[in-house]
LOTI-443191 format. One line per field, with one value per residue (C-alpha): z, y, x; residue number from 0. Coordinates in steps of 0.1 Angstrom, whole numbers. Last residue first. Layout:
<sites>
up = (Z_...)
north = (Y_...)
east = (X_...)
num = (NUM_...)
</sites>
This chain:
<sites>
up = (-749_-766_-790_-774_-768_-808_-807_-787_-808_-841_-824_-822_-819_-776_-769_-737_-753_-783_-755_-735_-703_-688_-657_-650_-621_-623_-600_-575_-541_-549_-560_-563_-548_-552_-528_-539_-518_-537_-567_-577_-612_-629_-659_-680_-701_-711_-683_-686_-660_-634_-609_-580_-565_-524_-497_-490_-531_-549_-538_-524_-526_-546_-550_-576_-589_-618_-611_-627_-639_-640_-658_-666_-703_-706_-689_-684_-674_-661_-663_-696_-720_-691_-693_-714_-719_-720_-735_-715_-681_-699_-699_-678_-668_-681_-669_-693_-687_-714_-722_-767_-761_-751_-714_-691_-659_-641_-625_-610_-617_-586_-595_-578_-557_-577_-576_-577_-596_-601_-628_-662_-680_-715_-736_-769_-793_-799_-799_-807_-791_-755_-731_-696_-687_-643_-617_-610_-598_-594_-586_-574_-570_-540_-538_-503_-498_-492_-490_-513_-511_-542_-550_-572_-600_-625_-652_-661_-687_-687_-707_-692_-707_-704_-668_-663_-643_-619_-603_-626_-655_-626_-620_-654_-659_-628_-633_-671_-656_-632_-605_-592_-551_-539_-517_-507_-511_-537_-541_-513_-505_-541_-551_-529_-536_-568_-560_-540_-571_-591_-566_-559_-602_-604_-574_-597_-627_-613_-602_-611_-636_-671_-686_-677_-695_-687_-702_-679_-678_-659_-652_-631_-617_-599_-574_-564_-526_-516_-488_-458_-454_-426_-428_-414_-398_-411_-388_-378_-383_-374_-348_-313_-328_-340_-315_-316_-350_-342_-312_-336_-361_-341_-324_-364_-368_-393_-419_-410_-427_-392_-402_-412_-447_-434_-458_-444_-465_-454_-457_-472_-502_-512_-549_-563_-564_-541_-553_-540_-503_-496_-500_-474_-479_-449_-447_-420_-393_-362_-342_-345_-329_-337_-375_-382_-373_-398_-429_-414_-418_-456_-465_-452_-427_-397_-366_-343_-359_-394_-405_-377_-379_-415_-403_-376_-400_-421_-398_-369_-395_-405_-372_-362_-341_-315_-318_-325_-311_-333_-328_-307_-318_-318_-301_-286_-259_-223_-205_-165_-135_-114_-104_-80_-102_-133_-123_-137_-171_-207_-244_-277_-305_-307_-341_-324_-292_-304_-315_-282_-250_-234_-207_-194_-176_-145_-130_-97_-88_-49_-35_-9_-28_-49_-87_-113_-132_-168_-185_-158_-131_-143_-161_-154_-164_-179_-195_-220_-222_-259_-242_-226_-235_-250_-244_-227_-206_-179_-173_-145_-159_-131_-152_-185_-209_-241_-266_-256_-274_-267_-230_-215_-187_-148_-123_-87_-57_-20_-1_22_43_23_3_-20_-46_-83_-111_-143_-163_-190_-216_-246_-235_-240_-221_-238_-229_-192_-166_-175_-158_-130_-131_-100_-119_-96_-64_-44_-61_-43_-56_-43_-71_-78_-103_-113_-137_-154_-174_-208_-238_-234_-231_-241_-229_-263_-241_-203_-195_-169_-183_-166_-202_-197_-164_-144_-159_-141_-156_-142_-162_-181_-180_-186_-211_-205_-229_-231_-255_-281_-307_-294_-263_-248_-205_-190_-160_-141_-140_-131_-117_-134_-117_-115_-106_-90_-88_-88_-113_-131_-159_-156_-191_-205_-244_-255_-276_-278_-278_-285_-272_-284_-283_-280_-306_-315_-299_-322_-308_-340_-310_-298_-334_-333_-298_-311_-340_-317_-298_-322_-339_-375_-382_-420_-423_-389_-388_-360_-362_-397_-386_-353_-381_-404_-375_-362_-395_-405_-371_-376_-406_-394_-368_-394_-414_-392_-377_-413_-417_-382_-393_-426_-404_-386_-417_-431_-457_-472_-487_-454_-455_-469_-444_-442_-475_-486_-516_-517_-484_-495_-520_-489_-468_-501_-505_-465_-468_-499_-486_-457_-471_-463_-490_-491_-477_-498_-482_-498_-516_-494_-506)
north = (-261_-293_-272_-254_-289_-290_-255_-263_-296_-273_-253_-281_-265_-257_-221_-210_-190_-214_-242_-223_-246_-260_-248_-264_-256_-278_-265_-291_-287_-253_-244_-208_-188_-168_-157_-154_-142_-112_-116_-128_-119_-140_-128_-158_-149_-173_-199_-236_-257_-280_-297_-313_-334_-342_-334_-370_-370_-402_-397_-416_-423_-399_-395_-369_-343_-322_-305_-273_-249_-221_-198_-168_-169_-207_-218_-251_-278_-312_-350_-348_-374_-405_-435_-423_-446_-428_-446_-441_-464_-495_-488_-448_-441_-412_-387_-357_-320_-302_-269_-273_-281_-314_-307_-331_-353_-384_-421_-447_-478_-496_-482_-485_-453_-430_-432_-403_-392_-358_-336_-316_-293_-277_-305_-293_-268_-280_-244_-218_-198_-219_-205_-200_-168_-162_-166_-196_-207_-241_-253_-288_-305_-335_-372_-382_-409_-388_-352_-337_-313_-294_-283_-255_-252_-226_-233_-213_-222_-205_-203_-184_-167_-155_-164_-162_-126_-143_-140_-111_-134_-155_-118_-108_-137_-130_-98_-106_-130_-106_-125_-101_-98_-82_-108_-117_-144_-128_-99_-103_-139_-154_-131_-143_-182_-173_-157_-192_-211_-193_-199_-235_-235_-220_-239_-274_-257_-252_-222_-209_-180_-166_-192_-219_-197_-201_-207_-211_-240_-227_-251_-232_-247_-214_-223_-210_-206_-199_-177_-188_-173_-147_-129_-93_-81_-51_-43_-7_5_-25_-17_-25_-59_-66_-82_-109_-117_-120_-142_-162_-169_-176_-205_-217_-221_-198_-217_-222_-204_-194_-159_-157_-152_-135_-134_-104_-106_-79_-80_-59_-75_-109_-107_-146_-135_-112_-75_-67_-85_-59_-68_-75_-88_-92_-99_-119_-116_-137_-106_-109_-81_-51_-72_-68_-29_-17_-41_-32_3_-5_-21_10_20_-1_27_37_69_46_77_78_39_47_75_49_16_27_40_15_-14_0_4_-28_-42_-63_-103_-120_-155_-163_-199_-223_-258_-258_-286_-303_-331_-333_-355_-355_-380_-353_-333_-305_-281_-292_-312_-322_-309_-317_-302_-323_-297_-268_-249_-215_-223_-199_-170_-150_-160_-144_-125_-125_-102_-89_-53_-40_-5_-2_31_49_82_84_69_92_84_87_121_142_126_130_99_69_51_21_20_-5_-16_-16_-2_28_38_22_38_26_41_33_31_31_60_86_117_101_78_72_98_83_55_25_29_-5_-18_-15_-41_-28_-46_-42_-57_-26_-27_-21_-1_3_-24_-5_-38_-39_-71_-78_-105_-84_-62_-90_-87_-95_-59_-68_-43_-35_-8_18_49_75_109_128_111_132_118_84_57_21_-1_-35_-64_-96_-119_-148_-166_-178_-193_-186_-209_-208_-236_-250_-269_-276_-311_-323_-355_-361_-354_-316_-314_-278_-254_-227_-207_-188_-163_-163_-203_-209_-223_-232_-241_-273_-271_-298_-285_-275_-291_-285_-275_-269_-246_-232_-192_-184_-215_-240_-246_-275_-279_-309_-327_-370_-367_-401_-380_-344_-337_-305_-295_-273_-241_-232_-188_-180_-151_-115_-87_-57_-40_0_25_47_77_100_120_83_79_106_95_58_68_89_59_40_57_63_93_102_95_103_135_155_124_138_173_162_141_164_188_161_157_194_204_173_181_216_205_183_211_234_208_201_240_239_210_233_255_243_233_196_196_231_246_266_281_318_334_372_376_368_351_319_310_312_281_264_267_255_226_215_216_197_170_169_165_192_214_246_267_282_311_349_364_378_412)
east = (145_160_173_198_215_216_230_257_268_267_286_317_352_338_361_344_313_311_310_279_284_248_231_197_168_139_113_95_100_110_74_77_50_19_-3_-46_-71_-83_-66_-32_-11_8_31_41_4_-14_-7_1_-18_-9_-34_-24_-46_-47_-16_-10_2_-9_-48_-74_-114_-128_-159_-164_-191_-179_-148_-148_-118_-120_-86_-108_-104_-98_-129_-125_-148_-159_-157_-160_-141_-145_-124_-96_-70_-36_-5_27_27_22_-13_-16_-55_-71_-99_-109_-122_-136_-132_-124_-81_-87_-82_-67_-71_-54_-71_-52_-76_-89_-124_-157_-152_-127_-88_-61_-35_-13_-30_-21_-37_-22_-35_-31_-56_-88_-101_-76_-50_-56_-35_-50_-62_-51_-78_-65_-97_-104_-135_-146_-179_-184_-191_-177_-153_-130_-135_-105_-75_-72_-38_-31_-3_10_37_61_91_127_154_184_211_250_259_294_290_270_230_224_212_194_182_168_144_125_121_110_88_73_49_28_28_-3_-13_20_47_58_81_109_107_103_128_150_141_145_187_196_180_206_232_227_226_259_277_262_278_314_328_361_344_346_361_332_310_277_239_208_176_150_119_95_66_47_24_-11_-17_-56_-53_-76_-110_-118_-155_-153_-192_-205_-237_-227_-189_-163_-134_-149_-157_-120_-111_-142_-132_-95_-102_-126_-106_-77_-99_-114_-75_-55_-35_-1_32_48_43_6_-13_-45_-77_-104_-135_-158_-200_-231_-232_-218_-209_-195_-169_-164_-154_-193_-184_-155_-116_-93_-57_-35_5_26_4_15_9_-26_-49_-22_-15_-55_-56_-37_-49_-86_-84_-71_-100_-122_-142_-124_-122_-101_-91_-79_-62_-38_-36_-27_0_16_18_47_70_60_64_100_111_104_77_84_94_71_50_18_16_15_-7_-41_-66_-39_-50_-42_-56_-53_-50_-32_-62_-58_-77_-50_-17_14_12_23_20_25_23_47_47_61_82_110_87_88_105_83_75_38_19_8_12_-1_-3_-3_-24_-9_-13_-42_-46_-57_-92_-90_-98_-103_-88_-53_-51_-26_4_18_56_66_100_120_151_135_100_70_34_3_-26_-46_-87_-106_-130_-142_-134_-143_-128_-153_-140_-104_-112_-85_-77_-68_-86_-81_-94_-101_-85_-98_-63_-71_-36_-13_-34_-63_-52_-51_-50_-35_-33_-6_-11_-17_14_42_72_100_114_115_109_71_70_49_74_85_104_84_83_62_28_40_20_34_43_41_53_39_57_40_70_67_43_10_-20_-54_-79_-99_-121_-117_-129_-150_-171_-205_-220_-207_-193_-191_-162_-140_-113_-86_-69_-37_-31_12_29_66_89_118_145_154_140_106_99_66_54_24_19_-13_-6_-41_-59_-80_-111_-135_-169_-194_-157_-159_-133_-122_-102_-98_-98_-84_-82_-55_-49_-16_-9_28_41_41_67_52_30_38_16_2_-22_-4_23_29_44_69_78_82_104_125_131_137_165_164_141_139_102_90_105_127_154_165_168_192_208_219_224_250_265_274_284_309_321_323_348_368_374_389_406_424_427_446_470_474_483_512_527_535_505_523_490_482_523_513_492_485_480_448_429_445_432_400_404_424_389_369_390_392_353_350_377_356_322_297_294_271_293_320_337_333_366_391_404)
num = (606_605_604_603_602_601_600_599_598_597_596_595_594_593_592_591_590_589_588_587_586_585_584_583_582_581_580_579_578_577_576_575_574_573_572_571_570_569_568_567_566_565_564_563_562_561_560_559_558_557_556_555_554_553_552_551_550_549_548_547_546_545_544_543_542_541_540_539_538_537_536_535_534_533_532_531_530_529_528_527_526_525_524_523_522_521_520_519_518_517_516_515_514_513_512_511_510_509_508_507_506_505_504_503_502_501_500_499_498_497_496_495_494_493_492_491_490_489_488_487_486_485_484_483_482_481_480_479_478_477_476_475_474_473_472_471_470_469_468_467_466_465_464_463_462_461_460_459_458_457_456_455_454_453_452_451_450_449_448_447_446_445_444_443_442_441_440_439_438_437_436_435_434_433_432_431_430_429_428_427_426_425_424_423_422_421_420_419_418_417_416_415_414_413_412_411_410_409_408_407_406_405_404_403_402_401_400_399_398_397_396_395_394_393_392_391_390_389_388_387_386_385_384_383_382_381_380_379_378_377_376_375_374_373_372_371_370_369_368_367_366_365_364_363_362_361_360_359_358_357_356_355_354_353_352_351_350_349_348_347_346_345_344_343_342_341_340_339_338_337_336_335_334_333_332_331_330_329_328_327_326_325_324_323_322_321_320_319_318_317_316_315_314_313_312_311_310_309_308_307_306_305_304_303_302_301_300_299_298_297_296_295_294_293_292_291_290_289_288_287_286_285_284_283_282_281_280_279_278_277_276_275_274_273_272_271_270_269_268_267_266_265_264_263_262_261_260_259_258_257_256_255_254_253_252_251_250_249_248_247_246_245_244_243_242_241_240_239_238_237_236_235_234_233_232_231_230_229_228_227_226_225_224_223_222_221_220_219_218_217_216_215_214_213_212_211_210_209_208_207_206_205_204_203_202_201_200_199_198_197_196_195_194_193_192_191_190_189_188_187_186_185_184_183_182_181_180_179_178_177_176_175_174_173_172_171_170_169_168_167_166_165_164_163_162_161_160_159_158_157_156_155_154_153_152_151_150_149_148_147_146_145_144_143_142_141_140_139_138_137_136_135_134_133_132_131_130_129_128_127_126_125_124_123_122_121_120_119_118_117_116_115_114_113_112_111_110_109_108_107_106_105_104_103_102_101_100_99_98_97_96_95_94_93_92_91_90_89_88_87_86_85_84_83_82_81_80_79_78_77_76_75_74_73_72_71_70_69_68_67_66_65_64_63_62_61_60_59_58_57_56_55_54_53_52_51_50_49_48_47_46_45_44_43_42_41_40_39_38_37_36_35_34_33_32_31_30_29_28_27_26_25_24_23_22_21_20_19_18_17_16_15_14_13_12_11_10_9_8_7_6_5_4_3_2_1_0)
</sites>
């Protein structure tokens, strides 16, 4: 009798195993272990076919889950079913300042879709107005201030409503298309030009019966689809009526960083100024799959609202597309304590600092979010460097590379690391992490010796006497009091002084200043210009006016860390100073055969 069929594999080879394996136990059929035989060919379909049942309910399951789902379009359906709708592509926003220069105009207005053009590369953008604008002169001067401009094409589309026409949709035909820009307007008829202006339905507790409001989802191809309500949540369009969508496609992050912006003519003025108050930024592409996966529950627990910090790391990268990673924290983690407030830090995409304009669009966005009087505060990340000198140990037997391929691929591995686990607000620098992958980086490499040091750069008032603090927010090593320098600075000169001035510790918390005679010896000129507070890693300028630097950046001040583990707070990124790291690959020679270990281990020394 025929013993029961295996089923719980789903490999071939398993599958064609378990069919021979009950094969064996009848005896009809004798030839199905004879790979040549007619039914061996059948076992082999045999197996192939549930291979394939086996995979495509595999992934009909998988697709039925927001965690395991891998196509995007079942990724956005699972997420429009949790009121997520995932962000478009964005263009870049410039900020310009207007002059109309020898205007004799009472008022001035600048038209929707008013063009200025950039080069970014070699490749010229357009920027185009998004609404029109119109100012009256300020000091008899007509100038529009701090003008936004996107980067791209304004596109207009229309639809006529036909109720009849089922499978009838009102798109946004190109994927680039970015959904921040679009404008939605219901114009009577073809004859009735009467326009009414529809908004964007964000609290469906608020949209009644009579609401003009439409509705948002992504379908097809990455292409966003608008539609209506049925006239009792949201008011439904009637037939006849032409549905008119506006909006920008983009050519997404390619013009971001653009500065020097032109135009031909502004409220039918060609004598014109055109300065740059902020340069593009904050073009993306759409979200991936991964954001969608992750952000989609936490916007579901978020309901609209910012309560918590982590509400407001949802709903910050939806505002801002430029958003590379947010850290929020509430006024009593602040230090100093600031009750009854939210400190939102943003560390963006294209690397720049936030302008006081982004602030305030992002501050103003986030109105309908915030609960009662709390208000979000944005401050800039405070960046605090590694300096890493790595010096690592090969055998030149073990591999045809040469040292100098070694160390492009060891700094190639950092910068890696530096990508994937810092440059975030709650990335920890792991020196044992660290330390393991330039081991991993080759199978020559035997060891690495590596020193951390951290660095921040202060960027000062000229000319103005002012107090500095530097937080590393890191212990710095000091294992007893009077123990050595361990604080380091780039130079810089004071008023009344032609002297290149430098700082250090002496080991007890104060702060020196030195000049360099003969470029070596250090003459102290002033024994306590501050403080350090070893334990918390402070340290205290006390009141300066300085009136240049070495570095165009400002003062760089180096310090050696107690622990080679650096952790940020609040604020804080950390990241490899590439610029500046000392990366070193030197031959093991007892490793590749060297007669003299005595050599070796005096090179070791110099560690």
């Amino acid at each position: 009798m025929a013993t029961k069929l295996q089923v719980t594999e789903l490999d071939f080879d398993d599958i064609k195993s378990n069919l021979k394996t009950y094969m064996k136990n009848q005896t009809e059929f004798t030839d199905y272990n004879f790979e040549g035989s007619a039914l061996s060919t059948l076992i082999d379909l045999l197996a192939y076919n549930t291979h394939y049942l086996g995979m495509n309910a595999n992934m009909a399951v998988n697709e039925a889950f927001l965690d395991t789902a891998t196509l995007r379009s079942s990724v956005v359906s699972h997420a429009k079913t949790l009121g997520y709708t995932p962000r478009s592509a964005r263009a870049p926003v410039a900020y310009l300042n207007v002059t109309l220069n020898n205007s004799t105009l009472t008022s001035a207005t600048i038209a929707k879709g008013t063009k200025f053009t950039t080069q970014v590369d070699g490749t010229t953008y357009s920027f185009v107005c998004n609404a029109t604008q119109t100012i009256t002169p300020v000091n008899s001067v007509l100038r529009f201030s701090n003008l936004p401009v996107y980067e791209g094409t304004l596109v207009t589309a229309k639809y006529t409503v036909d109720s009849s026409n089922i499978e009838k949709k009102y798109m946004m035909t190109d994927n680039r298309g970015d959904t921040t820009t679009l404008k939605v307007s219901v114009q009577n008829s073809a004859a009735d030009l009467t326009t009414k202006t529809y908004t964007l339905a964000t609290d469906i507790t608020q949209v009644t019966a009579t609401s003009n409001v439409y509705f948002l989802q992504e379908v097809d191809d990455g292409k966003f689809e608008v539609y209506f309500g049925d006239d009792v949540v949201g008011k439904k369009p009637t037939d006849g009526n032409i549905i008119i969508l506006e909006y920008i496609v983009t050519n997404k992050e390619k013009s971001n960083g653009a500065r020097t912006f032109s135009g031909t003519s502004v409220a039918g003025e060609t004598n014109i100024t055109i300065a740059t108050a902020s340069a593009s930024s904050g073009g993306a592409e759409p979200e991936t799959i991964q954001s969608i996966k992750y952000n989609a529950p936490l916007d579901y627990a978020s309901q609209g609202r910012a309560v918590t910090t982590e509400d407001y790391k949802v709903i910050i990268p939806k505002v801002f597309a430029d958003t590379k990673a947010v850290q929020v924290w509430g006024g009593e983690d602040n230090n100093p304590p600031i009750y009854g407030q939210v400190f939102v830090s943003i560390k963006t995409i294209s690397g720049i600092n936030l302008t006081q304009a982004q602030k305030d669009v992002i501050t103003t966005s986030l109105d309908k979010y915030n609960i009662a009087s709390v208000r979000p505060t944005i401050v800039d990340p405070e960046i605090t460097k590694i300096k890493l000198n790595t010096t690592f140990k090969y055998s030149a037997n073990a591999t045809t590379k040469s040292g100098t391929e070694l160390e492009t691929l060891v700094r190639s591995t950092l910068n890696t690391y530096n990508t994937s686990d810092l440059e975030k607000f709650d990335g920890i620098f792991r020196f044992s992490k660290m330390s393991r992958l330039i081991d991993d980086t080759d199978t020559s490499i035997l060891s690495n010796i590596s020193t951390v040091r951290i660095q921040k750069t202060i960027t000062p008032q000229l000319n103005t006497l002012q107090k500095y603090t530097i937080d590393f927010a890191n212990p710095l090593y000091n294992p007893h009091s009077g123990h050595a320098t361990i604080i380091s600075s780039t130079g810089f000169k004071i008023i009344g002084s032609t002297l290149e001035m430098f700082m250090d510790d002496d080991g007890m918390g104060n702060l020196r200043a030195y000049s360099l005679t003969g470029g070596t010896t250090k003459t102290y000129l002033d024994t306590n210009i501050g403080s350090v507070s070893y334990s918390t890693g402070v340290i205290t300028i006390n009141s300066l006016n300085i009136t240049s630097s070495t570095e165009t950046a400002g003062v760089t001040v180096t310090a050696q860390p107690s622990s080679n583990d650096i952790v940020p707070v609040r604020n804080q990124l950390i990241e490899i100073d590439f610029a500046n790291a000392n990366i070193t690959g030197q031959n093991d020679t007892i490793e590749s055969g060297g007669s003299s270990a005595g050599t070796d281990y005096a090179t070791s020394s110099s560690y």
